[in-house]
N, C-alpha and C positions, 0 to 999 in steps of 0.2 A: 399768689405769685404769678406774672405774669406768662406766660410760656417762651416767649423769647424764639419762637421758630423761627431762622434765616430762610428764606425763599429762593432758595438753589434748585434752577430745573433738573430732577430726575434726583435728587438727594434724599435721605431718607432719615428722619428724626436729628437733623441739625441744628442745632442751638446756642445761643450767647450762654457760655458764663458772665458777659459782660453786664450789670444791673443788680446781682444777685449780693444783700445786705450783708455787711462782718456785724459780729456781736456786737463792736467797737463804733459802729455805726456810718464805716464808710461803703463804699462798694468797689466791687469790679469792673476795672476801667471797659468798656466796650472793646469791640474790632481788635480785641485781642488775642482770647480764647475762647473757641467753639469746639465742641464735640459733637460726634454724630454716629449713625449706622453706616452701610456700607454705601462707597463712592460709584459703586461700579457703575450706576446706570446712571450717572450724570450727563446731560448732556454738551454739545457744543455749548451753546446759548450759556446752561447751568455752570460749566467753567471759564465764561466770559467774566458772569456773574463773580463765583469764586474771588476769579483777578481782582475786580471789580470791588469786593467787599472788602479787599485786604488780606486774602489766604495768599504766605507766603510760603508755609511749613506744614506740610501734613508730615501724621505719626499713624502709621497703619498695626494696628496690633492683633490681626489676623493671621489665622494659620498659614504657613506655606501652599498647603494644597487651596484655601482660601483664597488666595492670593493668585494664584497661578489660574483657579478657572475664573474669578470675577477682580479680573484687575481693576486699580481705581482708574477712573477715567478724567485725569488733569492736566491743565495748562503746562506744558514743556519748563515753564518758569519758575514753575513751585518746586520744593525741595521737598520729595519725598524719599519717609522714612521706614522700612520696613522692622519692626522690632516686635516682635511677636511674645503674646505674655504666657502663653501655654503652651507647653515645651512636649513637643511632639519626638523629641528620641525616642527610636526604638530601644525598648527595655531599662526604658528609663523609668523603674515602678515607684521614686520617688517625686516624680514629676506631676502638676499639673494635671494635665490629660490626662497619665493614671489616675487619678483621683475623682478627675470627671468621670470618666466612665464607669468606675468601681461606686460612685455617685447612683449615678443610673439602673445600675446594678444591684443596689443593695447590699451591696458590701460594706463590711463599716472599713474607716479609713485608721487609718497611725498615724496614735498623734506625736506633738510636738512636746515633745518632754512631757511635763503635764497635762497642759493645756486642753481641757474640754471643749470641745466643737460643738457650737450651735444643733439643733435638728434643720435638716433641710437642706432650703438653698443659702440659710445664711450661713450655715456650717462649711456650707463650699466654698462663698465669698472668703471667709476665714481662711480656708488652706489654701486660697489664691493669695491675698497678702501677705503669708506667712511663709511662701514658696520662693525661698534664692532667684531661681529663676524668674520668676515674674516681681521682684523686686528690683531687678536688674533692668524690669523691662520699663518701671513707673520711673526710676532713677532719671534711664534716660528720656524718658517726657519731660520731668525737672529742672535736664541739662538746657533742652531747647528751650525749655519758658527761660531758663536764668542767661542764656547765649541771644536769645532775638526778641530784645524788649522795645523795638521803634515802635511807634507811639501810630494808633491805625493802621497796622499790619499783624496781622493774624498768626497762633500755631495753632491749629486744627489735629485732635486726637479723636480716634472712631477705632471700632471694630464691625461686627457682623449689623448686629440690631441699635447698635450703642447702646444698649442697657447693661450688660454684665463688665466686658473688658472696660469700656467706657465708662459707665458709670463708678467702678471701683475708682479709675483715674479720677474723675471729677471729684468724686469725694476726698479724694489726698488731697485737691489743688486745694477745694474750698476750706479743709481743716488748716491746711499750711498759710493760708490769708484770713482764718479766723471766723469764719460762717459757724454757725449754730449748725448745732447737730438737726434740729429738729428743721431750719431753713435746707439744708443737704438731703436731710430724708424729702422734702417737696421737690427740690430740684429733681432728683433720683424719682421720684412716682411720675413725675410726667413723661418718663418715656409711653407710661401705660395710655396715657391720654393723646400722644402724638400717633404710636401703634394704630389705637384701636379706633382712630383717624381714619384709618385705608383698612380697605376691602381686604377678605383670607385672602384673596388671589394675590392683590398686588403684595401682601406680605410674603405668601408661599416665593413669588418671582424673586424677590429681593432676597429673602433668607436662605430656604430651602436649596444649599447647593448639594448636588446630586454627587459629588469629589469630597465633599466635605465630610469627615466623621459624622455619626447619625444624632455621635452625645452632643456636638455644638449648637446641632441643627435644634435639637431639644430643648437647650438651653438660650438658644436666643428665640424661641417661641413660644417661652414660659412669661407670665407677668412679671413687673417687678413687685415687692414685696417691701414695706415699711419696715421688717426688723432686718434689711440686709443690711443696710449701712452701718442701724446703729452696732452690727455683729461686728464690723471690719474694725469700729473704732475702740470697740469693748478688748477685741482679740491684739492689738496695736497695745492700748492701755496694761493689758495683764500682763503680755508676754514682754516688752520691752519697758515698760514703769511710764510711758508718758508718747506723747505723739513726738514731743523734741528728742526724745532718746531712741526714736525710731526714725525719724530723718536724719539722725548721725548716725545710728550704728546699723541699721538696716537699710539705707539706701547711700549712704557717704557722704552727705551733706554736712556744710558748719554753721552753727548760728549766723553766723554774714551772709551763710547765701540766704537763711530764710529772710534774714530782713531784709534782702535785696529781693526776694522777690515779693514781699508786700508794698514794698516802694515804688517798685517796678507796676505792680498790677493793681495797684487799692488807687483811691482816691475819695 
């Protein structure tokens, strides 16, 4: 598989979904959707580009404190979205970031009725998908793909590194248009090969924000991992009976919108 990097000056792990094959044998349209790591250090030139390539919608799923010390840096013109998928309330111990940190920790987590969690990092992909809160936050990614479908104009979703926040999202888009599990899991391992692209330093610059929780900084400095995805799709499948009983009843969608968004985005 191609790696599909957009050449945005100062961007960091930016990539077409657009190329990437459905089981069914069509693909995703280009200058559609792109995901990436963080925006902050794009520069002028890099958000001419942007313009330039069709970003009309970015979806920022970074923390608040993330957000606040490395803002993105874009064109006045684009609609940016702040929706953050790890839910940072204070004493909020069913959330997200609790579980990241309790993660890090070594703590073991509570589950979800039954449901056995992975070992690892795929067991924490799992209690991200499985989290209200960050279901609420992929929801609205879905709204914008299903709200701004002009044809050569971009919605751009990213987080810190674009491997965890990010790549969870790209894997919903690609299940929801019909990509192979095993086509998802290559998409998802090229973050490791775009990373391990750039120098520690230009990583630590970009990642390592000094505001930020120590557990995010950890987790977007970890590799990505072959069984994280196929855990997101395992833990979707067990716990809702299907991925279409999980785009209706865990994110609020109706069979119309998915075929509107295969219509929309396949060809």
């Amino acid at each position: 598989m191609a790696n599909r990097v957009v050449p945005i000056d100062g961007s960091v792990n930016l990539r077409e979904l657009g190329g990437i094959p459905t089981a069914d044998g069509r693909t995703i349209k280009s200058h559609q959707i792109l995901r990436a790591g963080t925006l902050s250090g794009v520069t002028r030139k890099g958000q001419q580009q942007l313009w330039d390539y069709g970003v009309r919608v970015v979806i920022d799923f970074r923390s608040q404190s993330e957000v606040d010390s490395t803002p993105d840096q874009l064109p006045a013109q684009i609609a940016y979205n702040h929706d953050p998928v790890y839910s940072m309330t204070a004493g909020d111990n069913a959330g997200v970031f609790a579980k990241i940190k309790a993660f890090f920790h070594g703590q073991s987590q509570p589950p979800k009725d039954s449901f056995e969690y992975a070992p690892g990092l795929a067991g924490l992909y799992q209690q991200i998908i499985l989290d209200p809160f960050s279901q609420r936050a992929y929801a609205f990614m879905f709204q914008q793909l299903l709200t701004h479908t002009t044809a050569n104009q971009s919605v751009l979703f990213h987080c810190a590194a674009g491997k965890d926040r990010t790549g969870i999202g790209a894997a919903l888009i690609e299940k929801a248009l019909g990509v192979s599990q095993a086509v998802a899991v290559q998409d998802y391992l090229l973050t490791n090969l775009v990373l391990g692209g750039m120098s520690d330093d230009e990583i630590a610059h970009y990642l390592q924000d000094p505001q930020a929780d120590s557990q995010i900084t950890k987790m977007n400095m970890m590799m990505g991992e072959e069984t994280n995805i196929p855990a997101v799709y395992s833990a979707i499948d067990e716990v809702y009976g299907s991925f279409v009983d999980f785009w209706e009843t865990g994110l609020g969608f109706s069979q119309k919108d998915l075929t509107d968004l295969q219509s929309h985005y396949l060809e």
